[in-house]
N, C-alpha and C positions, 0 to 999 in steps of 0.2 A: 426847713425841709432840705434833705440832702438827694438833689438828682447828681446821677453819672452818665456817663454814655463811654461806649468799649466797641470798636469793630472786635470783633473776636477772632475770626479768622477762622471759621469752622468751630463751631458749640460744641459738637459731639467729640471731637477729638480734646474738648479744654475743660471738659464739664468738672473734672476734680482743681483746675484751678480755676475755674469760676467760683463751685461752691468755696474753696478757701477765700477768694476775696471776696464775696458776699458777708462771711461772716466776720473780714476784718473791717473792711469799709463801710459795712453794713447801712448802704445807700436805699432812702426810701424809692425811689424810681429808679430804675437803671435804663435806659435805652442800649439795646444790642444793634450788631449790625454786620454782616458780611455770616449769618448764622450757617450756609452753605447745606442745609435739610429742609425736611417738611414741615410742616408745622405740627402735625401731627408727630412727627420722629424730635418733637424737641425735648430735652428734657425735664417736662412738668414736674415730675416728681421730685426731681433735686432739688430744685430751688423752691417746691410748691412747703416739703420738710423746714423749710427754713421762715415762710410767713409770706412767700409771693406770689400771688397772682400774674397772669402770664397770658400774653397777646402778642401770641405769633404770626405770623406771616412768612409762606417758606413754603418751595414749590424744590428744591432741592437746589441742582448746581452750583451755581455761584452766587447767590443774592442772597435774601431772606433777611428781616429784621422783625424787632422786638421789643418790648416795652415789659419790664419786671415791677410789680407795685407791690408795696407792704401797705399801701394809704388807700387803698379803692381802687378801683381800675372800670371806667363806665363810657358808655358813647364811645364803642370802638370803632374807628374806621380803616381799613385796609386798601392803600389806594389813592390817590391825588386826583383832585377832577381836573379834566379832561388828560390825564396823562397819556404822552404817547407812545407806542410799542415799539420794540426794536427787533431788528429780526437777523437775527445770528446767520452763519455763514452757511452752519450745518439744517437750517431748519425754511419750512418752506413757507410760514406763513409770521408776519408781525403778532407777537404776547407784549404783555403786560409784563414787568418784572416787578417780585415782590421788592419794593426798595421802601416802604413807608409806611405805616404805620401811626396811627393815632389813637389819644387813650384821654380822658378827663382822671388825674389821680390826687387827690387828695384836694380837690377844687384847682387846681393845675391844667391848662391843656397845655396836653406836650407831646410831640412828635420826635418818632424816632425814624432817620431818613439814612437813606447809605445812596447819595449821586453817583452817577455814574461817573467813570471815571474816564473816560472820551479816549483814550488810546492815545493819540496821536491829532495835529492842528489837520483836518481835513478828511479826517474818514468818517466815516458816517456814523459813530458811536460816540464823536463829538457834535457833531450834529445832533445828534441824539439826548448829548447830555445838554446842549443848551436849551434843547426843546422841554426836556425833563425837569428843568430850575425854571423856567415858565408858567408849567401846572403846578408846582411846588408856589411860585408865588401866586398865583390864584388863588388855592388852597387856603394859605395862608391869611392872605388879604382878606378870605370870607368869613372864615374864623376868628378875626381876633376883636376883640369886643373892652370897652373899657369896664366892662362887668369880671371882668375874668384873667387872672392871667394867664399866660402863655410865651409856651419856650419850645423852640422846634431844635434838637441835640442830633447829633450824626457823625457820618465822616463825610464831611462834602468834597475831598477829592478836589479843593481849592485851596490855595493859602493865600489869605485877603491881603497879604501887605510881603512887598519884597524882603523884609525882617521875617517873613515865617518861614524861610527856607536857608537853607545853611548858606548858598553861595546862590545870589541870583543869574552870574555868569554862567553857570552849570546849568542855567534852565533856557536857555536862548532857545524861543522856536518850538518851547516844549508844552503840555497840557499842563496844567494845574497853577499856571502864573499868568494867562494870558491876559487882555484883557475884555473879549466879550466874558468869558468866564467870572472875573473878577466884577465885571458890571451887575451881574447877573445879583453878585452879592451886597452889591453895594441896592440892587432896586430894594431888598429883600429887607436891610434896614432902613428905608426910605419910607416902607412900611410904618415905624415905630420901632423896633426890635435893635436892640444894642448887642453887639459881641462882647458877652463875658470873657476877659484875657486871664488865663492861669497869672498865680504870679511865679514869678521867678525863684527855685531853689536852686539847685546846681548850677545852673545856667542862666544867664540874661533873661533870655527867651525858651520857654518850655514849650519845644517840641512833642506831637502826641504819634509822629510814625517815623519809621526807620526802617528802610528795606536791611534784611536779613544779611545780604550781601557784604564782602569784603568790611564784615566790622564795623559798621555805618554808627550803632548804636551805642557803641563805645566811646566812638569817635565823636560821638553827637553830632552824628550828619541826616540830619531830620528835616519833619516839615509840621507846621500846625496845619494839621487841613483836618481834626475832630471838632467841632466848634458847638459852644453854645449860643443862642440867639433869642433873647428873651426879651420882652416889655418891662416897662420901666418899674411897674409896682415889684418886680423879679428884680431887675439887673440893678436896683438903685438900691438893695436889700442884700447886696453880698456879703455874706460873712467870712468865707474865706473860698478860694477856686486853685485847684492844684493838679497838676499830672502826678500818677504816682508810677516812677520810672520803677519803682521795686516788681513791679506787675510784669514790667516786659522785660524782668532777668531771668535768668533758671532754667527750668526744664521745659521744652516744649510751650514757647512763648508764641501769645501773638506777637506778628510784628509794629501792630498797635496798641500802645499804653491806656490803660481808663483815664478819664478828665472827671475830676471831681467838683462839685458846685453845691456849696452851704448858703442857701438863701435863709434871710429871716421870716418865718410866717409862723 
């Protein structure tokens, strides 16, 4: 079984190169993430032409994520129990954001998550994001059963090990290296659940994001913060696991690459 997982950075703006790498990489599950629309405005019909089933969650602005199946798609859940709301600058009451997503596909449960991404050590949207990787590990801890496996794929907006970021000196003081953050990930495998590592083509370490900025992605000045996290009958069955950097060259890229994962089942 070949799952993926892709922040996209806005669907509706990439839907011509999703459908192209849909039909190159032709991944039985894809987990989406950062879809930035409705669920209703996504688009079904692209990728429905091509054999997937589709379980969105998408309320518009910034968030929305998604699970694409060619294998079955059943037991959808939208939502982390007891998740807790964040409430923006502009708005007068705490929501829920759509960041998660769950689906049973092909006898797989698998969640597709997009963390928050905390801003900055001390504002309240880090607060938030630690509250958020909390009911993510509830969730998870409730689900997972030695009947079944299970793989929760994302952008967690973390990079579990100071080799996931290009320069850890660049990160002094900064979100996505800290370490409540990084505990948070490490409870999450304490669980059961092993991080799938890409292996290495171009580079040592396959980065899966690269701000836009001054050339970063050239430069390969990256971070692995798309991760996979799967149970052992999953992670002890890898065939092969890869970023495919060709995704994030060209025309109107996200600035996140897809992470590919060939498990044997």
């Amino acid at each position: 079984m070949r799952i993926a997982t892709w922040n996209v950075n806005s669907v509706l703006v990439r839907v011509p190169r999703l459908v192209e790498w849909l039909g190159i990489a032709e991944p039985d599950v894809l987990c989406m993430q950062e879809l930035k629309t409705t669920s209703e405005l996504f688009p079904h019909a692209a990728v429905e032409e091509l054999g997937y089933e589709v379980a969105a969650y998408g309320t518009g602005r910034w968030n929305g994520v998604a699970i694409l199946s060619r294998v079955g798609i059943d037991d959808v859940q939208r939502g982390l129990t007891g998740e807790p709301g964040f409430q923006p600058e502009d708005a007068m009451l705490e929501a829920n954001e759509p960041r998660a997503v769950g689906a049973t596909c092909g006898g797989v449960r698998v969640w597709s998550v997009y963390v928050p991404n905390g801003r900055e050590v001390g504002h309240a949207h880090y607060d938030y994001k630690l509250a958020w990787l909390d009911a993510l590990h509830t969730t998870v801890a409730a689900e997972l059963s030695p009947d079944r496996p299970f793989a929760v794929l994302g952008d967690f907006n973390i990079a579990p090990t100071d080799e996931d970021v290009w320069d850890i000196k660049d990160f002094a003081g900064l979100t996505h290296v800290t370490e409540p953050e990084r505990a948070k990930l490490a409870a999450l495998r304490d669980l059961g659940l092993h991080d799938v590592i890409p292996r290495g083509m171009k580079y040592p370490t396959n980065y899966t994001y690269w701000d836009y900025r001054a050339g970063n992605f050239h430069k390969n000045l990256g971070m692995r913060i798309d991760l996979c996290y799967a149970t052992a009958d999953l992670a002890e069955h890898v065939e092969d696991a890869y970023v495919d950097r060709e995704a994030r060259k060209g025309k109107l890229p996200s600035d996140h690459a897809p992470v590919v994962f060939d498990f044997k089942r």
